[in-house]
C-alpha positions as CSV (number, residue, x, y, z in Angstrom):
1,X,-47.8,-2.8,6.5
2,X,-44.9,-4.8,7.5
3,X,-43.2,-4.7,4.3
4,X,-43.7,-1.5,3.7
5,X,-42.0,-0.8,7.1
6,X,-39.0,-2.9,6.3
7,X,-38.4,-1.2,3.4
8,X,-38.1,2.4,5.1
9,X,-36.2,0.4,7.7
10,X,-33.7,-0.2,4.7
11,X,-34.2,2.9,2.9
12,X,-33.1,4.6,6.0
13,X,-30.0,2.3,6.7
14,X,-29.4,3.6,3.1
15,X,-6.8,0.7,15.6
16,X,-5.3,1.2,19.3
17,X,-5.7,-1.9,21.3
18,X,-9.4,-0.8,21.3
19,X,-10.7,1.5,18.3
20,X,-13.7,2.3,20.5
21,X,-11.2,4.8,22.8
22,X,-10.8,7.9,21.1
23,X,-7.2,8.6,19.3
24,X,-5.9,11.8,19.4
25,X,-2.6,12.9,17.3
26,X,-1.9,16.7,17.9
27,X,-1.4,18.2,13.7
28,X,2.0,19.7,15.0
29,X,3.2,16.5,16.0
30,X,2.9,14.9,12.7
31,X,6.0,14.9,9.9
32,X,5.4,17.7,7.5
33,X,5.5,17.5,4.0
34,X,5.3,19.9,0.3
35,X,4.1,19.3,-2.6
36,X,6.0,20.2,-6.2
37,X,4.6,19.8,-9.9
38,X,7.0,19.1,-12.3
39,X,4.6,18.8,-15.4
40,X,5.5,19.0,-18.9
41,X,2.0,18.3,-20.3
42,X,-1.3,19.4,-19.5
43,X,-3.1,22.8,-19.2
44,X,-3.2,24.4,-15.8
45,X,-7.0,23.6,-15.0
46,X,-5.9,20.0,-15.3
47,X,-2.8,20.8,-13.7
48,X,-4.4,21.9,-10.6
49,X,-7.2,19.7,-10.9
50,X,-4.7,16.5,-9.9
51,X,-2.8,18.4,-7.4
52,X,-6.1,19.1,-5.3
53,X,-7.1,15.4,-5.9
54,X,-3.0,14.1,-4.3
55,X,-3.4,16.6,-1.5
56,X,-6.8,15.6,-0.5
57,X,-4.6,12.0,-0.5
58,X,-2.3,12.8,1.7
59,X,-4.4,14.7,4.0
60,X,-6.5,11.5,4.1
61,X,-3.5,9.3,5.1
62,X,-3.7,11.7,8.8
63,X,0.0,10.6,8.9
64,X,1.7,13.8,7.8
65,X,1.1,17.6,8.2
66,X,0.3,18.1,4.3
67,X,1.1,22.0,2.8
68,X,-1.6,23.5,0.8
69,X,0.2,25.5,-1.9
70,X,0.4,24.9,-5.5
71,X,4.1,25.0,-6.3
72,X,6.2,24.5,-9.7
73,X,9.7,23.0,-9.9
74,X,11.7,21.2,-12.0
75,X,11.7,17.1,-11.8
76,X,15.7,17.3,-12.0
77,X,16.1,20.2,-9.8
78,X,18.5,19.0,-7.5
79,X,17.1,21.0,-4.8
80,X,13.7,21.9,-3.7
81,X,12.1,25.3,-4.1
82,X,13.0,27.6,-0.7
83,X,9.5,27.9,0.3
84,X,9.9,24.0,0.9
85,X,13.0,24.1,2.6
86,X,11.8,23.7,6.3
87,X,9.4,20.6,5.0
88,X,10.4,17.2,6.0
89,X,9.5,15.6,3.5
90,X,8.6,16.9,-0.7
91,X,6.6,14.6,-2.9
92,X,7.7,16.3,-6.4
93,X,5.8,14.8,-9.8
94,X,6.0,14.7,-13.3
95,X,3.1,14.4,-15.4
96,X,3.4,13.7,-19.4
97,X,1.4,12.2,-21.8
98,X,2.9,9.0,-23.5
99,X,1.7,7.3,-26.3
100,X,-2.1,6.8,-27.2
101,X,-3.2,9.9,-24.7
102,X,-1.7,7.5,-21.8
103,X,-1.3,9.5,-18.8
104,X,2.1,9.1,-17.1
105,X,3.3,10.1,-13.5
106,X,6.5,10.1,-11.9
107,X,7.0,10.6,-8.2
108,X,10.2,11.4,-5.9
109,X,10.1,11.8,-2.1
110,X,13.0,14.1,-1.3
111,X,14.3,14.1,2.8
112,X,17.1,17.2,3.1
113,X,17.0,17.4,-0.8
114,X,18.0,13.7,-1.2
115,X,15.9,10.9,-2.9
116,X,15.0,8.4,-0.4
117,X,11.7,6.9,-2.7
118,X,10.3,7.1,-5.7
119,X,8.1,5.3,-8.3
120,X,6.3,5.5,-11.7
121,X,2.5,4.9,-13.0
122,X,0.5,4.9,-15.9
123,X,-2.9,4.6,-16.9
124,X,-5.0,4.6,-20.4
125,X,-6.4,8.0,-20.2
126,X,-6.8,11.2,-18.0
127,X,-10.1,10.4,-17.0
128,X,-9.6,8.2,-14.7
129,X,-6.4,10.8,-13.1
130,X,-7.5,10.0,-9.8
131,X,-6.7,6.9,-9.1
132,X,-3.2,7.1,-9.9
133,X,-3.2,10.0,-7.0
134,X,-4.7,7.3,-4.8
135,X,-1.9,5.2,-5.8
136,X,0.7,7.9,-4.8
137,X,-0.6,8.3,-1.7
138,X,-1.1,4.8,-0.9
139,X,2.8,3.5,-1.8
140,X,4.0,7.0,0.2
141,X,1.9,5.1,3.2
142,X,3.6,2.5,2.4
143,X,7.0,4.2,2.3
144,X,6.4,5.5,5.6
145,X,5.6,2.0,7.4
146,X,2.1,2.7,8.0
147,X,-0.7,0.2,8.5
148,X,-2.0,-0.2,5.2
149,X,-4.6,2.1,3.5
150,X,-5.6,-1.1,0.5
151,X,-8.8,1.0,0.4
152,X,-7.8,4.0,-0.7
153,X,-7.1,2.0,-4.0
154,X,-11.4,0.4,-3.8
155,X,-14.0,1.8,-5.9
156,X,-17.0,3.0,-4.4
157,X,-20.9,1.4,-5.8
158,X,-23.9,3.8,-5.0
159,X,-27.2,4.4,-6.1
160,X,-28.2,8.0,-7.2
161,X,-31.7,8.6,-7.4
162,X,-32.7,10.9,-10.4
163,X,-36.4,11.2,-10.0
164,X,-39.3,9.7,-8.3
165,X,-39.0,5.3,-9.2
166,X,-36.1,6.1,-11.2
167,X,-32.4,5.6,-10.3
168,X,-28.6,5.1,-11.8
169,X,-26.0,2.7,-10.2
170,X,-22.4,4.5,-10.2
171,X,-19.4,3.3,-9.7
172,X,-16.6,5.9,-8.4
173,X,-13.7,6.8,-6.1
174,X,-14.2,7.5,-2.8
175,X,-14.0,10.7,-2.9
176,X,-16.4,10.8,-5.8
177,X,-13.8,13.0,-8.0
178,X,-14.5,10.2,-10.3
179,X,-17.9,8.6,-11.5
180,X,-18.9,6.3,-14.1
181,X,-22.8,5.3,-14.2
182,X,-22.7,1.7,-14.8
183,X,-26.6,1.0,-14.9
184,X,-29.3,3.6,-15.9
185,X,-32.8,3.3,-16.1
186,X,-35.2,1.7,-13.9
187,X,-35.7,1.5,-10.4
188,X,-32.5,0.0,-8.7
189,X,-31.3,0.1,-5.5
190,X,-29.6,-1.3,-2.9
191,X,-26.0,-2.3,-4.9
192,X,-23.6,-4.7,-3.3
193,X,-20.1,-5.7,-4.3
194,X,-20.0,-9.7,-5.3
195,X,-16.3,-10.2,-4.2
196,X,-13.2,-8.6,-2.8
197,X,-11.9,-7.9,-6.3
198,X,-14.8,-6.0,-7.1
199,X,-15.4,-7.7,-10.5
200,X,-19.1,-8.1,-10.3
201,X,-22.2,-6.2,-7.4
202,X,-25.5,-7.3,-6.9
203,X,-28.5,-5.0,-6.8
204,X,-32.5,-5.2,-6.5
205,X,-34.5,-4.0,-9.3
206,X,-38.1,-2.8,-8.5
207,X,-39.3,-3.0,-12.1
208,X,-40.9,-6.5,-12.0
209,X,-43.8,-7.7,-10.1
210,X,-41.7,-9.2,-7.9
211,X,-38.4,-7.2,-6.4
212,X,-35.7,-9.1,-8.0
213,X,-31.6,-9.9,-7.0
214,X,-29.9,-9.0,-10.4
215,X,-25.6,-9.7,-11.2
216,X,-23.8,-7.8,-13.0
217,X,-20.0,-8.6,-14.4
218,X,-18.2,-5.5,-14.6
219,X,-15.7,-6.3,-17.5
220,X,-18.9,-7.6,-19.4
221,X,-21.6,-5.6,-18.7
222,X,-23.8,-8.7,-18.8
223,X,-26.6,-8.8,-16.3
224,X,-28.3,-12.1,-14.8
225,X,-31.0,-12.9,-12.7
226,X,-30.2,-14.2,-9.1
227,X,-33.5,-14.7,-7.0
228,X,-36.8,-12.9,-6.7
229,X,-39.2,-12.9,-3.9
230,X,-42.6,-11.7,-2.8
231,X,-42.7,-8.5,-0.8
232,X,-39.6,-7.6,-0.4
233,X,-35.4,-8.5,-1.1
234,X,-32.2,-7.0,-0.4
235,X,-28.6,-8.4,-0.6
236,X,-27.1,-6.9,2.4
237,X,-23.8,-8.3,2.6
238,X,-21.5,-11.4,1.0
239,X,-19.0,-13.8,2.6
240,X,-15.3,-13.4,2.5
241,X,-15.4,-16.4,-0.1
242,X,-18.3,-14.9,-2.2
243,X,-20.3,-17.7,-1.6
244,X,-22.5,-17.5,1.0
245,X,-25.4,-14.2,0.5
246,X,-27.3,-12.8,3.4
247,X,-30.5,-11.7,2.0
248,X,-33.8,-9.9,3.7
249,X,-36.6,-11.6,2.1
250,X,-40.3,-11.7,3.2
251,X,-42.0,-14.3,0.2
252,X,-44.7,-15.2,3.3
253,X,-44.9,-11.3,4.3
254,X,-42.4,-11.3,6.9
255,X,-39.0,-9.8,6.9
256,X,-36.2,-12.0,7.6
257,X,-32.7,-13.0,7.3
258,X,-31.9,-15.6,4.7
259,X,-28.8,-17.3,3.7
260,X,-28.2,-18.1,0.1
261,X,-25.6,-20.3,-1.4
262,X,-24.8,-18.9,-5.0
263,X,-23.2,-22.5,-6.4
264,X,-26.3,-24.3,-4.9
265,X,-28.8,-21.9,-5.5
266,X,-30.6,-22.5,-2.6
267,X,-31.8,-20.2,0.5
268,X,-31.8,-21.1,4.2
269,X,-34.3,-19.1,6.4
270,X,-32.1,-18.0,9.4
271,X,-34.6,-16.2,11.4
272,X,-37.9,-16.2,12.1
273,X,-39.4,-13.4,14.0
274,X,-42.9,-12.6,13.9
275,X,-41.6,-9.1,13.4
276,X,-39.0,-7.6,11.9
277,X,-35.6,-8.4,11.1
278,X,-32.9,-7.0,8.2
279,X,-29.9,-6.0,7.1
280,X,-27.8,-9.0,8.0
281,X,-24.2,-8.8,8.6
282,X,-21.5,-11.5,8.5
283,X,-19.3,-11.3,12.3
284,X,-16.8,-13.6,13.4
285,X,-17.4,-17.1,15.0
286,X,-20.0,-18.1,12.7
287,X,-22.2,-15.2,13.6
288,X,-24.1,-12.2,12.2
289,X,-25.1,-9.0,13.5
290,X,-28.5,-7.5,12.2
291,X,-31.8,-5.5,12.6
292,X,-34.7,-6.4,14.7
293,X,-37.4,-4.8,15.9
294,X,-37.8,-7.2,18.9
295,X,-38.0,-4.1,21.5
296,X,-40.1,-2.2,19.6
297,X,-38.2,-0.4,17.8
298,X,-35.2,-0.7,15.5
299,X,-32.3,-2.1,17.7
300,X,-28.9,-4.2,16.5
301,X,-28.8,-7.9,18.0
302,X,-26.8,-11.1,16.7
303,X,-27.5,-14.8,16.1
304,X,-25.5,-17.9,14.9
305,X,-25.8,-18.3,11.3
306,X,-28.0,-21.2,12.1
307,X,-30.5,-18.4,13.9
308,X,-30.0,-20.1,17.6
309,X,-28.6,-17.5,20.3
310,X,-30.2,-14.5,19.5
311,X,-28.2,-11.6,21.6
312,X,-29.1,-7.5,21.5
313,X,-26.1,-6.2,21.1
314,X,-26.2,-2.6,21.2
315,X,-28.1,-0.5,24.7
316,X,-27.8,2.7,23.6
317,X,-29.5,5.1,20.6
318,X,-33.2,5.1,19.5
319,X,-33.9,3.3,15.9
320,X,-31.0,1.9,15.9
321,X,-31.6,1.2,12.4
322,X,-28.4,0.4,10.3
323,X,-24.7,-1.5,11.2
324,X,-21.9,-2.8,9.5
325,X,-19.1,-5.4,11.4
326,X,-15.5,-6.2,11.1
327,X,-13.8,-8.6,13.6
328,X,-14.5,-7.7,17.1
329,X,-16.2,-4.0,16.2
330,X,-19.9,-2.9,15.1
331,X,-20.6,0.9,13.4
332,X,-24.5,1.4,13.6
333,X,-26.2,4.3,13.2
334,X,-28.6,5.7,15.8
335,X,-31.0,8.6,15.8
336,X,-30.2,11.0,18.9
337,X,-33.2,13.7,18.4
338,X,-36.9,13.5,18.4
339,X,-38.1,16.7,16.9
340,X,-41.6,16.6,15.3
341,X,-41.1,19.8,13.5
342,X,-37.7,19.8,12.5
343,X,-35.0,17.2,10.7
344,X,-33.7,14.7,13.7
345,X,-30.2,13.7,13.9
346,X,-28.2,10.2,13.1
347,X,-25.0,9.4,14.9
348,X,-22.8,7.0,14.2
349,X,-21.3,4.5,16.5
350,X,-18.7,2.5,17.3
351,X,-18.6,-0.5,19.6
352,X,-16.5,-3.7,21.3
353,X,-18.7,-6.8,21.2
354,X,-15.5,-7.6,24.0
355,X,-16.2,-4.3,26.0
356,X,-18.6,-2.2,26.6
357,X,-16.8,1.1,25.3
358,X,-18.6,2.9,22.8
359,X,-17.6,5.8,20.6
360,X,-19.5,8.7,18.6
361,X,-18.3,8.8,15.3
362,X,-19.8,11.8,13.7
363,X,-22.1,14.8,15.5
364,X,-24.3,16.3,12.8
365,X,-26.7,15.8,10.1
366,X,-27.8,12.1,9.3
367,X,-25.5,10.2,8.7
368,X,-26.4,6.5,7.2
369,X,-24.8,2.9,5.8
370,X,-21.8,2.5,7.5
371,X,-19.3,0.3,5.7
372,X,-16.3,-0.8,7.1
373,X,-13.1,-1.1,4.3
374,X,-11.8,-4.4,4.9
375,X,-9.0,-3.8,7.3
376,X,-10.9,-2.3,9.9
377,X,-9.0,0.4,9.1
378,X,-12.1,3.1,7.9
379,X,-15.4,4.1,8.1
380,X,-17.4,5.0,5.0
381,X,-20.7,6.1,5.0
382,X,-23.4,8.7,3.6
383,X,-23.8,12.1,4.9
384,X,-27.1,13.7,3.9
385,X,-26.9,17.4,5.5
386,X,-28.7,20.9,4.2
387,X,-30.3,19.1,0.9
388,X,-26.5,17.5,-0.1
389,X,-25.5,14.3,-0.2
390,X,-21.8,13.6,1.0
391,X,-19.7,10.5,1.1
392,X,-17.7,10.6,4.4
393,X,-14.8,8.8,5.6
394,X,-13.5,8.0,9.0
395,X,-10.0,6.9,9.9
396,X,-10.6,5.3,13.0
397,X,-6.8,5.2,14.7
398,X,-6.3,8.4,13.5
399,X,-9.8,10.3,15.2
400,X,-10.0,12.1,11.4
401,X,-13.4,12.4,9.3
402,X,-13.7,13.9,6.0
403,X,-16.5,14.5,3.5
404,X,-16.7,14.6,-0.6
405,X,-19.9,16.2,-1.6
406,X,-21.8,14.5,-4.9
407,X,-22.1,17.2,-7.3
408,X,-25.8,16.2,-8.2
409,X,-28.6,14.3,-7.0
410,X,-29.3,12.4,-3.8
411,X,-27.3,8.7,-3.0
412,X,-30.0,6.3,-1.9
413,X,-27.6,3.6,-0.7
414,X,-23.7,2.3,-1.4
415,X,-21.2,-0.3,-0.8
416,X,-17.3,-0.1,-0.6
């Protein structure tokens, strides 16, 4: 019974001087900028298609008041159209195709009709058109002497689920305009990145007697056997050097956190609860932040990575049943309804472990398996509202939240 609690306990996990105070920046405020195409390949769907994808971009930066409409110009025009006139800023590009179907993009910024940056890309095909838009946006951030937006650039790993037991692992953007299913068949969940370069995720296949950590190389494809255990096993999260795994194991039918060394091989039980405890998460100071159901119900707490000094961490929510930690900050999710006859409501939240601020991150819906990108920077998680399944992110120091819908299916769980 335990087990098969834990496992709907995971199932359902699937800055200013202090990011838990609100940030406010009034729209008007914000430098406003245009948008000109300057194409000479490519139909119009395709056309349009990357324009929609760059403005999303820039409207995710939440540093600049981004216009809407789809305007042409020449790349050499040496001024901008007059319906741009007023902007301060216009980001005019060129698309072409090069050799072998190549997709090439050049990019001006123009200030009172001058160049002040520019820049050029290229990738293989026009498949993967979106990340070159994620480039743009990210080296305009740059431009513009904003904190960095490195994740914009990260690929997304989630788990759609395609019938009852059966799943695909995808890999995609973050806004999902992208997707490339990486592992099909099977049942599969739970995917977690192996390292900050992204090169390699782990995930738990359900197919064998026992559930069973699998790795898989990305530039391969090769798969490999990690660990399996009795009952139950997730990876929920991997050291900054890729060494050190926390999993939730229960090989004696009891959920807890484990450590596992992947040079050694070897796991280190690090609690030991007579209840419940998962979803462990690597904090500063030689600590981690997890799931516990030592008041009776789902609630966030933290312990040394030896399991001594066992601390609740978060007092407010009900089933406080998911978190992710960067620094200083925890986002968990809490439920904020009790409705026996219709769908209840998960919040996000944000909190200090060095105040006792907290902040509301989203307001409807459920919304599940926060991830912070590894700045501290954003927010992603999963949305799961009216039957659709959204990826959402949250620019923290900006008070900004947007949502991607996935076209098809249902995302059981991701990573970023």
């Amino acid at each position: 019974m335990k087990i098969f609690f834990s496992m709907l306990l995971l199932f359902s996990l699937s800055f200013a001087s202090d990011a838990t105070i609100e940030v406010i920046k009034k729209v008007d405020s914000l430098p406003s900028i245009a948008v000109e195409d300057a194409s000479v390949s490519y139909d119009e769907s395709f056309k349009m298609k990357f324009f929609k994808t760059l403005i999303a971009d820039l409207n995710v930066l939440s540093i600049l008041n981004v216009d809407r409409y789809y305007r042409k110009n020449n790349f050499d025009a040496s001024n901008v159209l007059v319906e741009n006139k007023d902007f301060n800023y216009v980001l005019r590009y060129k698309m072409f195709q090069g050799d072998g179907g190549s997709l090439n993009v050049q990019m001006i910024v123009l200030q009172d009709n001058k160049q002040v940056f520019g820049k050029s890309y290229k990738v293989s095909n026009t498949d993967i058109h979106v990340f070159v838009s994620h480039a743009m946006a990210y080296d305009l951030n740059e431009f513009m002497g904003e904190s960095s937006v490195e994740w914009m650039k990260k690929k997304v790993i989630f788990i759609r689920m395609t019938a009852p037991k059966r799943s695909e692992i995808i890999i995609a953007d973050y806004t999902l305009a992208y997707t490339h299913v990486i592992v099909k068949g099977g049942f599969n969940i739970f995917p977690k990145w192996a390292d900050k370069g992204q090169t390699g995720f782990y995930y738990t296949s359900l197919d064998s007697q026992k559930p069973t950590l699998m790795y898989v190389d990305i530039k391969t494809a090769s798969k490999k056997k990690v660990i399996s255990s009795d009952g139950m096993l997730v990876c929920s999260d991997v050291s900054a050097d890729s060494k050190t795994l926390l999993l939730t194991m229960a090989p004696d039918g009891q959920p807890d956190i484990y450590s596992y060394n992947v040079d050694s091989k070897k796991s280190k039980k690090i609690t030991n609860y007579k209840g419940i405890d998962v979803n462990g998460q690597f904090m500063d100071n030689n600590k981690i932040a997890f799931v516990s159901e030592r008041m009776g119900y789902p609630n966030i707490f933290s312990a040394n990575v030896n399991g001594s000094n066992v601390e609740q961490l978060v007092y407010y929510g009900n089933s406080n049943s998911s978190c992710s930690a960067n620094g200083e900050y925890l986002v968990y999710k809490a439920r904020e309804s009790s409705s026996a006859f219709s769908g209840n409501t998960f919040n996000l939240h944000l909190i200090s472990t060095k105040t006792d601020s907290i902040r509301r991150l989203t307001a409807s819906g459920v919304n599940e398996f926060p991830r912070f990108s590894k700045d501290g920077d954003a927010v992603i998680y999963i949305k799961n509202y009216q039957a659709q399944s959204s990826i959402g992110i949250i620019r923290l120091n900006h008070n900004r939240n947007f949502l991607f819908p996935l076209n098809s299916g249902r995302i059981q769980s991701m990573d970023w």
